[in-house]
BAFI-3210 file (N, C-alpha, C; in Angstrom, 3 decimals, decimal comma, padded with zeros to 6 digits):
// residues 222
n [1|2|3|4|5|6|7|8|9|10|11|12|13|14|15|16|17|18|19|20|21|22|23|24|25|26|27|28|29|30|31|32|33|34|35|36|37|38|39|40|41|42|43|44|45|46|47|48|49|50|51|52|53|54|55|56|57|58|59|60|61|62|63|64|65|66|67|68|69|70|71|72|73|74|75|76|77|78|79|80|81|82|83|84|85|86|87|88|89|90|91|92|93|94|95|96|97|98|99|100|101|102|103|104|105|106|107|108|109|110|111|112|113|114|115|116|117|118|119|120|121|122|123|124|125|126|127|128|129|130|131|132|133|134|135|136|137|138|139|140|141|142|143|144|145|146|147|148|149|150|151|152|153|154|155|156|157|158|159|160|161|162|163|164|165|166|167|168|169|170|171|172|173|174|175|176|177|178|179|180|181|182|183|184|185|186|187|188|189|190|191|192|193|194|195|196|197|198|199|200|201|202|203|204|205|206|207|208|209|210|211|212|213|214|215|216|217|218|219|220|221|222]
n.u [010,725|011,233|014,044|014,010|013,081|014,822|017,310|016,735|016,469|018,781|019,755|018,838|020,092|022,513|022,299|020,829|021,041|020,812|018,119|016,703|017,620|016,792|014,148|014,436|014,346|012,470|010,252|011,169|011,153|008,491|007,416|006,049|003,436|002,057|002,793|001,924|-000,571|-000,740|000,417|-001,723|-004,144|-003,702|-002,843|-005,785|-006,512|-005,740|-006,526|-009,430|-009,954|-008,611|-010,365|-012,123|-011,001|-010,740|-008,982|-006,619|-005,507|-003,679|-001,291|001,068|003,538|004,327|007,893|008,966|010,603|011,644|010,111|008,270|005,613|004,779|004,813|003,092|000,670|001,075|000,650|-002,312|-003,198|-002,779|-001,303|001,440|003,773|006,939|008,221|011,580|013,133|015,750|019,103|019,918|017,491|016,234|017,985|017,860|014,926|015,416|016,550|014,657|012,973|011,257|011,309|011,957|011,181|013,202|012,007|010,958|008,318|008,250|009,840|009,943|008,922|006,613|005,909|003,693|000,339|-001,624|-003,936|-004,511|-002,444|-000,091|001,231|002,411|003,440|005,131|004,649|005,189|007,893|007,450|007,111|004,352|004,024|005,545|003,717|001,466|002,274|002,986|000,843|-000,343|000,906|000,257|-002,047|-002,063|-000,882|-002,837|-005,287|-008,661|-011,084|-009,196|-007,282|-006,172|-004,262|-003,108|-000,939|-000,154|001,275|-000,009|-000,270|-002,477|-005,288|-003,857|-001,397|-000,481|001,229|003,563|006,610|009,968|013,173|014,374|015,689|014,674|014,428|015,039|013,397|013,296|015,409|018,199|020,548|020,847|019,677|016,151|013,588|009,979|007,425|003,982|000,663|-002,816|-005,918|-007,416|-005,871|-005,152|-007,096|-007,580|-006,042|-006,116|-008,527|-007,785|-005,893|-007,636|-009,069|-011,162|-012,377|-012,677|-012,420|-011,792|-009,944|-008,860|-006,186|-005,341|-002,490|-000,621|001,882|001,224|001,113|-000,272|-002,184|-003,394|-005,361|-005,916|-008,037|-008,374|-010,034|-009,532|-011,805|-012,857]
n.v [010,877|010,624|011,885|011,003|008,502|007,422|007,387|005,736|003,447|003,068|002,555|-000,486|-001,727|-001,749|-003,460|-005,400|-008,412|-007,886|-007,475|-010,259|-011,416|-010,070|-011,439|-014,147|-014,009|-013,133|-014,804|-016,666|-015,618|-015,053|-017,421|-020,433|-020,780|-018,466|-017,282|-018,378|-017,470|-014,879|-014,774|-015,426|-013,631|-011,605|-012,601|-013,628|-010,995|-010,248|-012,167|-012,307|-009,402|-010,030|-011,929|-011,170|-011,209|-013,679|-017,219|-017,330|-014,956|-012,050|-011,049|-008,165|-008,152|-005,206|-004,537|-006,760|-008,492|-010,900|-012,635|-013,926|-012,818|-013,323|-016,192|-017,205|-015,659|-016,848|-019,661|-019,923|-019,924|-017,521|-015,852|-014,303|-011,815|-010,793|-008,479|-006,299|-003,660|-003,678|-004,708|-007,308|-008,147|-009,278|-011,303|-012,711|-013,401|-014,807|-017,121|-018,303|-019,397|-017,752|-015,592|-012,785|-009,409|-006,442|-003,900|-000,059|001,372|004,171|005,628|003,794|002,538|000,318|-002,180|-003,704|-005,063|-005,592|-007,650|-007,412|-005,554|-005,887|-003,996|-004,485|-003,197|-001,647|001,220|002,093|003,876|006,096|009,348|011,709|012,656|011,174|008,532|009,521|009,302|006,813|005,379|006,981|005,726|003,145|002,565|002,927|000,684|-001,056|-003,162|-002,529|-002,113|-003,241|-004,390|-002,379|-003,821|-002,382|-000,960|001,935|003,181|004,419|006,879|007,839|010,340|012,900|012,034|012,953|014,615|013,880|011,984|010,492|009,416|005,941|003,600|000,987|-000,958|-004,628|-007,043|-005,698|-004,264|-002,649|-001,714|001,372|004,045|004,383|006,078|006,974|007,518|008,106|008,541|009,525|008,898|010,348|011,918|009,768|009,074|010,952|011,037|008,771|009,125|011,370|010,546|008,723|006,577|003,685|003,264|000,115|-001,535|-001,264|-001,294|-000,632|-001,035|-000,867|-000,837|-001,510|-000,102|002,419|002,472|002,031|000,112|000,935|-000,198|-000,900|-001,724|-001,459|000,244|000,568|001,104|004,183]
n.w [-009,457|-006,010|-004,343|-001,643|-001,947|-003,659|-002,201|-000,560|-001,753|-002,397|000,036|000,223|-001,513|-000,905|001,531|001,743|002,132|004,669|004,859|003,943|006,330|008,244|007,854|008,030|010,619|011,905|011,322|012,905|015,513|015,411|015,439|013,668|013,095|013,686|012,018|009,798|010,374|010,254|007,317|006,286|006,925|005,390|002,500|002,210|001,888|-000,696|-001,997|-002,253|-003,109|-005,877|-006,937|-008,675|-010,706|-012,144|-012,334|-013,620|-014,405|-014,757|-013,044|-012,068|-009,838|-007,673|-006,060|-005,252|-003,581|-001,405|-002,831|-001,685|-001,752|-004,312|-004,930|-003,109|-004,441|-007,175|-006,280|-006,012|-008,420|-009,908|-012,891|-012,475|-012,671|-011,028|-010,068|-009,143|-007,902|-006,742|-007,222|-005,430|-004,838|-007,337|-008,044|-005,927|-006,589|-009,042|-008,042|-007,404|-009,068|-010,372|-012,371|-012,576|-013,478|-013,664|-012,601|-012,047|-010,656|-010,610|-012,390|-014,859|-018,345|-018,878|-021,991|-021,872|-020,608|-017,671|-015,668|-012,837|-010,486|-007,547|-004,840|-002,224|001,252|000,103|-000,660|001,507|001,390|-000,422|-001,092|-001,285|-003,753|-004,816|-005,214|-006,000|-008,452|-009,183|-009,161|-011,247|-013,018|-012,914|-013,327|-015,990|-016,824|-016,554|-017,585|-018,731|-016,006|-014,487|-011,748|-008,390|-005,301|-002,482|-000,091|002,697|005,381|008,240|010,777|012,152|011,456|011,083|009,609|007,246|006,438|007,733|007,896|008,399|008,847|009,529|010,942|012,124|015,496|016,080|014,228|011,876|011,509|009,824|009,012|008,675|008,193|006,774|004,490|005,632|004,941|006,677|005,859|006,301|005,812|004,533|002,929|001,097|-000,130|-001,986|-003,373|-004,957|-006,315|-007,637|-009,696|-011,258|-010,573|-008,974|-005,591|-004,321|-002,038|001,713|003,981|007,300|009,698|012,899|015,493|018,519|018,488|017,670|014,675|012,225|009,719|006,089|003,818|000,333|-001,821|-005,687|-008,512|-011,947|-013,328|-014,514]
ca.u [011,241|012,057|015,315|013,774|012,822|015,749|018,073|015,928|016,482|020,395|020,144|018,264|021,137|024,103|021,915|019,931|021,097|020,238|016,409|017,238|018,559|014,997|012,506|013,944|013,971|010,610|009,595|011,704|011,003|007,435|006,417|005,791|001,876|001,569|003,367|001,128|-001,657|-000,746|000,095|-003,527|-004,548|-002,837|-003,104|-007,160|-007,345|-004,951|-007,382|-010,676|-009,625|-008,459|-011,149|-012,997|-010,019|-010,144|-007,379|-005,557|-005,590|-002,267|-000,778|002,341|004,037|005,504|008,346|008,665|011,810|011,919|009,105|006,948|003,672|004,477|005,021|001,684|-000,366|000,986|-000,232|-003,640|-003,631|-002,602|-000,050|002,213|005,169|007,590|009,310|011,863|014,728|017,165|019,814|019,873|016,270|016,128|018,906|016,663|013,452|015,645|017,060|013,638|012,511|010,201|011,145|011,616|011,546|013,942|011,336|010,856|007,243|008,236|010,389|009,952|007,590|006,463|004,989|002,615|-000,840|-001,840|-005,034|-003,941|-001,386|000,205|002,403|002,225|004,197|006,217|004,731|005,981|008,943|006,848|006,610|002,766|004,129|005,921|002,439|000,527|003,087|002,874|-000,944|-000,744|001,796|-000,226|-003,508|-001,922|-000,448|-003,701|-006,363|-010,074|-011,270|-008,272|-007,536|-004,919|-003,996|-001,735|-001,027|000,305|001,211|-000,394|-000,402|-003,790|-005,741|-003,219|-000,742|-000,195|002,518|004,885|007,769|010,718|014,542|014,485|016,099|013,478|014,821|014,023|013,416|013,336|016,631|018,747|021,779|021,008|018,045|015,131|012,752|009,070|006,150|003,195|-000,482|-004,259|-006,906|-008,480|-005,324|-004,653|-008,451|-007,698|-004,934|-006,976|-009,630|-006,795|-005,532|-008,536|-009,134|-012,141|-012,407|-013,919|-012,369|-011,042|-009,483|-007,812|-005,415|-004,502|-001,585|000,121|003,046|000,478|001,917|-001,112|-001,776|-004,565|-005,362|-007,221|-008,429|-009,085|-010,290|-009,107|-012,715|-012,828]
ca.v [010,029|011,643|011,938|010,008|006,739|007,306|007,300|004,159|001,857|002,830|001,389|-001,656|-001,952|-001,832|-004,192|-006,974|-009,573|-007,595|-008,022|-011,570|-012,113|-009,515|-011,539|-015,033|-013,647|-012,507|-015,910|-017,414|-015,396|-014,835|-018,898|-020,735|-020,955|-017,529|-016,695|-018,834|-016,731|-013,660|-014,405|-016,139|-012,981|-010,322|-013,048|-013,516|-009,766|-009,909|-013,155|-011,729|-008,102|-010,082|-012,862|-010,794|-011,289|-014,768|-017,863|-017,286|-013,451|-011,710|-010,143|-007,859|-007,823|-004,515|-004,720|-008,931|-008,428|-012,183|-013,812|-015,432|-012,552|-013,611|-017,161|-017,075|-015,175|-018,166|-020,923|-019,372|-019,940|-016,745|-015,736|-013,632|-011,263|-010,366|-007,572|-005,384|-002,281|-004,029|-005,769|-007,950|-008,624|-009,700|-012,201|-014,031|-014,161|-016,096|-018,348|-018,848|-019,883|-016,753|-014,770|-011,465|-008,364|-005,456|-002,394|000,561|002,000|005,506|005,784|002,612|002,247|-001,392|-002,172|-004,942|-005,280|-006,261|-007,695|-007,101|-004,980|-005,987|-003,191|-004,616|-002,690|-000,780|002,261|002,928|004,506|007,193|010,569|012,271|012,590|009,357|007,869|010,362|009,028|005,362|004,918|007,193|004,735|001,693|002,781|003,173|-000,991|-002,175|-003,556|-001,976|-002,455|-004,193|-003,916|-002,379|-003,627|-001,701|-000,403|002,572|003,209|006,004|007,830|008,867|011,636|014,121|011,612|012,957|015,649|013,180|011,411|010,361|008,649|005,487|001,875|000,142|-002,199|-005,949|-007,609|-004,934|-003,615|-003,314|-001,189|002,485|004,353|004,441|006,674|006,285|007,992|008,153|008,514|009,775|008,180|011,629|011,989|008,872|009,015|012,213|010,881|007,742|009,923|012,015|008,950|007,750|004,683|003,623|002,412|-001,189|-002,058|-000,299|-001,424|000,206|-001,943|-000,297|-001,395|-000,803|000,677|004,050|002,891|001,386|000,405|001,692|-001,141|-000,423|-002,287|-000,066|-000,301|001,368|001,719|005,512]
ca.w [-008,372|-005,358|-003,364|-000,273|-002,600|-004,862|-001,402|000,331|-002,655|-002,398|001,160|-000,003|-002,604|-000,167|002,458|000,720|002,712|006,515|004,883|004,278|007,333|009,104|007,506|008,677|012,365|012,029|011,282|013,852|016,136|015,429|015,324|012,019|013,080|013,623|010,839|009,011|010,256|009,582|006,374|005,468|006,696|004,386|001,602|001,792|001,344|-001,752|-003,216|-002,103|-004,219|-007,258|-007,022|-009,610|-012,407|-012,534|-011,607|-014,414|-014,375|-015,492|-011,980|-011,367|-008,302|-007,541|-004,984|-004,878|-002,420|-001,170|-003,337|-000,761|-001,966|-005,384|-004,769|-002,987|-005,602|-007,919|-005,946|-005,837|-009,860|-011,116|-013,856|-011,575|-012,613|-010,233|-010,083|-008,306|-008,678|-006,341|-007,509|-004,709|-004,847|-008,542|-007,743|-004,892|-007,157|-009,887|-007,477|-006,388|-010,345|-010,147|-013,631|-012,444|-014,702|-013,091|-012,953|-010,966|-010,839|-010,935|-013,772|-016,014|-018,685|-019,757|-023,113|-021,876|-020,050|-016,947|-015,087|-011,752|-009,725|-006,393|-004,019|-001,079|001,981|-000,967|-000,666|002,749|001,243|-001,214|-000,823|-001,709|-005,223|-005,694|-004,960|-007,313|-010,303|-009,224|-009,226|-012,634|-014,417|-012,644|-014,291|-018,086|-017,530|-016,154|-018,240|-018,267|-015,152|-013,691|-010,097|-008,062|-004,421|-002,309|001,491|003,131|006,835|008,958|012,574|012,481|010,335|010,642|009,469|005,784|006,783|009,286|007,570|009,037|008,613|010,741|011,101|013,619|016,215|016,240|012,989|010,918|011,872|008,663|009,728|007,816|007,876|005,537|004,412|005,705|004,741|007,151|005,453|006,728|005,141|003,596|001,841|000,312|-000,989|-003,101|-004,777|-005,741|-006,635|-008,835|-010,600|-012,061|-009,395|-007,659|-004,256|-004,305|-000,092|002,379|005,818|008,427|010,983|013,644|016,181|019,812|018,355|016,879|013,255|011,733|008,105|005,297|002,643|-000,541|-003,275|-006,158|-009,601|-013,415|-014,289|-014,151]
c.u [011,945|013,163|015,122|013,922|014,142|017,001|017,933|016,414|017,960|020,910|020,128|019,589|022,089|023,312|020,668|019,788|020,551|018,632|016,237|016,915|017,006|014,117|012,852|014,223|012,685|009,935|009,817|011,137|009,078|006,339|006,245|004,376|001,973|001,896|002,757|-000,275|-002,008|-000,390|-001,533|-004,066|-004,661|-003,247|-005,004|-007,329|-006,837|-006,404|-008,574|-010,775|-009,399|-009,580|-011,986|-012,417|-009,858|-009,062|-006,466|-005,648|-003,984|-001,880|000,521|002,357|004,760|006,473|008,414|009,484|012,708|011,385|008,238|005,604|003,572|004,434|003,116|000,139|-000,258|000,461|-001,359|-004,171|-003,271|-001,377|000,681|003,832|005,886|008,571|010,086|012,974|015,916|017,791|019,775|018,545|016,431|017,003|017,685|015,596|014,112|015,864|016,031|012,530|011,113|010,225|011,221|011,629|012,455|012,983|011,162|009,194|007,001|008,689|010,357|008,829|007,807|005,491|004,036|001,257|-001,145|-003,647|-005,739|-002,953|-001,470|001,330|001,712|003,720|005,440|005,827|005,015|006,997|008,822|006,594|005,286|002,867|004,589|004,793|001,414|001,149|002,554|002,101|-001,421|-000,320|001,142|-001,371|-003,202|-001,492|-001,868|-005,013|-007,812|-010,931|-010,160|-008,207|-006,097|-004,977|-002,646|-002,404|-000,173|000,680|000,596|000,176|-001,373|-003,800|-004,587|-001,779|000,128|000,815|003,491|005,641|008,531|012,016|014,643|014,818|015,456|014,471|014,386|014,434|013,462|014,461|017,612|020,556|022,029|019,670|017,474|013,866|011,284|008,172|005,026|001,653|-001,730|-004,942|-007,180|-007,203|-004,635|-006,297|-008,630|-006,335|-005,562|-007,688|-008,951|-006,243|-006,476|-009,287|-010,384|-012,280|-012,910|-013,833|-011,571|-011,088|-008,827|-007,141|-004,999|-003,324|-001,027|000,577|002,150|000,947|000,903|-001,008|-003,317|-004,421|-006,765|-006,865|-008,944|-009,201|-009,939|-010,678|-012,976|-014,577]
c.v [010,907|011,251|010,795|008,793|006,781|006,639|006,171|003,235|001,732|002,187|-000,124|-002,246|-002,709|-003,232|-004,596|-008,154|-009,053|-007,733|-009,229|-012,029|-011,611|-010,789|-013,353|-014,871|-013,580|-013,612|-016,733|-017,196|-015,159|-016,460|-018,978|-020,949|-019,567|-016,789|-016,521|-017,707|-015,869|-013,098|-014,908|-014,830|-011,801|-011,421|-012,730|-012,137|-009,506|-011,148|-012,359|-010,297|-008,824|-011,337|-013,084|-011,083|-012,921|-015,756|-017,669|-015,771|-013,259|-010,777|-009,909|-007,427|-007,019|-004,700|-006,305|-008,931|-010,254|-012,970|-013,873|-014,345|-013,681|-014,875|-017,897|-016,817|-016,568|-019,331|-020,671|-019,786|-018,913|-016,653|-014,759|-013,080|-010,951|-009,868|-006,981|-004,434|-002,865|-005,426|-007,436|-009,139|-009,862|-010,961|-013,491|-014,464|-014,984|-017,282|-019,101|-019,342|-018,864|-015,754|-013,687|-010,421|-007,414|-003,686|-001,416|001,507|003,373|005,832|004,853|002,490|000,931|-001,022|-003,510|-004,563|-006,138|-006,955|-006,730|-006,402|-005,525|-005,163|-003,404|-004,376|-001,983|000,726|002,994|004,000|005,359|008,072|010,724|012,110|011,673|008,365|007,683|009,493|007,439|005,271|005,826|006,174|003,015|001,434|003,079|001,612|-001,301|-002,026|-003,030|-002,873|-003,645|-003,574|-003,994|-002,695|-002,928|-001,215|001,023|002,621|004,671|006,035|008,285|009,554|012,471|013,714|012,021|013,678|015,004|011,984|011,243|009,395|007,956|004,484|001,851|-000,922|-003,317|-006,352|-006,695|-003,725|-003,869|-002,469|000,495|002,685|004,785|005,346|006,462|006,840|007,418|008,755|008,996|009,095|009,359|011,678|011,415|008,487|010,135|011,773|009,429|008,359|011,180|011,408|008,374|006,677|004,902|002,930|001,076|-001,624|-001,224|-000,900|-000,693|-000,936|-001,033|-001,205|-000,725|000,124|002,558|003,945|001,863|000,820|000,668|000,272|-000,849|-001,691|-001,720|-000,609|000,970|001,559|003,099|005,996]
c.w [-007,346|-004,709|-002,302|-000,970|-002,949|-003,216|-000,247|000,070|-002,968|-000,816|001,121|-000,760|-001,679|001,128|002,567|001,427|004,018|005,804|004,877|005,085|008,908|008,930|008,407|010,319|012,476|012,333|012,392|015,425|016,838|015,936|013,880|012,361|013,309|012,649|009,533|008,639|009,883|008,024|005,604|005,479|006,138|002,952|001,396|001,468|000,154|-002,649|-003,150|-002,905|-005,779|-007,740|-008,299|-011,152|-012,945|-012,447|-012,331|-014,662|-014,474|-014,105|-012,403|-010,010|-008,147|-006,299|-004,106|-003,850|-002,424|-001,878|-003,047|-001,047|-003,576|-005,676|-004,362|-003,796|-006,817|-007,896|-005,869|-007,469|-010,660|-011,791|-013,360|-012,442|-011,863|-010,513|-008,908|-008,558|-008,075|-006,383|-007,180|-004,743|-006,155|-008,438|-007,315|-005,914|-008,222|-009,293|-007,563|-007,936|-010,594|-011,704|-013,531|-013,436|-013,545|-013,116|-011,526|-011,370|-011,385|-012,083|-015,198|-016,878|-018,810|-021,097|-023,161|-020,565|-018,762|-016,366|-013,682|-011,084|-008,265|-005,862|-002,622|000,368|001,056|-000,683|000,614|002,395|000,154|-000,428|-001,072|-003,010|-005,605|-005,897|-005,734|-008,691|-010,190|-009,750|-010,852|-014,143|-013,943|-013,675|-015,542|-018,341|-016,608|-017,654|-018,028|-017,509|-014,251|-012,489|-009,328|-006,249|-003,785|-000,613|001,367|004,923|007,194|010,116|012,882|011,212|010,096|010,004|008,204|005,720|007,550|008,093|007,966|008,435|009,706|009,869|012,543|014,052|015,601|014,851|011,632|010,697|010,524|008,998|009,392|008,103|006,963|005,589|004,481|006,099|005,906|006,579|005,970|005,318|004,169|002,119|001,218|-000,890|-001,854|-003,760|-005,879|-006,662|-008,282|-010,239|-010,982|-011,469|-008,999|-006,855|-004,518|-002,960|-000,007|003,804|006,673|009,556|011,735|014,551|017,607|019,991|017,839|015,425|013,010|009,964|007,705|004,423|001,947|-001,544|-003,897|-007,665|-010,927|-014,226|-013,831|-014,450]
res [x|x|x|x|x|x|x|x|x|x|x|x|x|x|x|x|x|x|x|x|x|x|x|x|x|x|x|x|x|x|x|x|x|x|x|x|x|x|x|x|x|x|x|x|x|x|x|x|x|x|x|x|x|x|x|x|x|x|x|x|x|x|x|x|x|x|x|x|x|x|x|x|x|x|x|x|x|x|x|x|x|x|x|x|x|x|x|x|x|x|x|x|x|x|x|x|x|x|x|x|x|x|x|x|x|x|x|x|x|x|x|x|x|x|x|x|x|x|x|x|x|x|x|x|x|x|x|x|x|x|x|x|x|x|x|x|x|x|x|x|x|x|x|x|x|x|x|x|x|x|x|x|x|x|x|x|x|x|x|x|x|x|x|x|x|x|x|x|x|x|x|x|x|x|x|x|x|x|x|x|x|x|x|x|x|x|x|x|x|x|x|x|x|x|x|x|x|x|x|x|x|x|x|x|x|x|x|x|x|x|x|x|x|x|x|x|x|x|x|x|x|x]
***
């Protein structure tokens, strides 16, 4: 676990509620129909990847924060865990009758089985090697041929070397800055490729801002 994550998830710690307090701006500010939209369209690529496991398929959610993926993945039919490392977090998903477990990808083992994996917008805040470990300790709890979704952010190809310490304006303004990995495609496909995984989708989003995202759907049959 490196320094950057380890020093992210001590921001998250101390300021739990400024995400809170981001996400319902976002919404507010964003519209509740467009809100809608954009999540249908991040969800369909989470159902359409696990489509293959069945409604009752055994998902974890790494990085639940607020709920609303894991809340989502539930109403869809599946058997959904939700997890997360901060305090704060773990709080909200009980409120929210969600069951959380308290785990951290990098360092935690579990002694149970999954179908499915969900890290969705978590790995922003991995180094190259926090990434490498994740996707090694994802692929020992998934089930043969289970399936892992997950994002990264880029800048382009040459993106795999650019990291940075930022608190973003706007809605995502938390009051401290956070650590936040930037990605290329080539070299998020050799750590897959390292880890055992195989591709099954692959998107690219780009955006205005030059901070795009990568989304894979990947599979534990090696």
């Amino acid at each position: 676990m490196s320094k950057e994550n380890r020093d992210t998830l001590e921001v998250y710690e101390k300021l739990f509620q400024e995400y809170f307090n981001g996400t319902k701006r976002r919404i507010k500010n964003r519209g509740a129909e467009k809100t809608a939209i954009k999540a249908k369209f991040e969800h369909s690529f989470w159902f359409e990847g696990f489509k293959t496991l069945g409604n009752h398929a055994d998902i974890l959610e790494i990085g639940s924060a607020d709920g609303l993926g894991a809340k989502a993945l539930a109403e869809y039919g599946f058997n959904v865990t939700a997890s997360d490392t901060v305090g704060g977090f773990i709080d909200e998903l009980e409120k929210k009758g969600l069951n959380p477990i308290k785990y951290n990808v990098l360092i935690d083992h579990l002694d149970r089985q999954f179908d499915g994996v969900l890290a969705w917008h978590v790995f922003v805040h991995f180094t190259p090697n926090d990434l490498k470990i994740a996707l090694k300790n994802i692929h020992s709890i998934l089930r043969p041929e289970g399936c892992l979704i997950f994002d990264v952010q880029t800048r382009g190809e040459k993106s795999g070397e650019i990291s940075e310490w930022v608190d973003y304006d706007g809605d995502y303004h938390l009051g401290a800055k956070r650590f936040f990995q930037y990605y290329s495609e080539s070299a998020v496909r050799k750590i897959i490729n390292d880890t055992d995984f195989k591709i099954i989708k692959f998107e690219r989003h780009n955006s205005d801002s030059g901070i795009g995202w990568l989304r894979f759907v990947v599979s534990s049959e090696s």
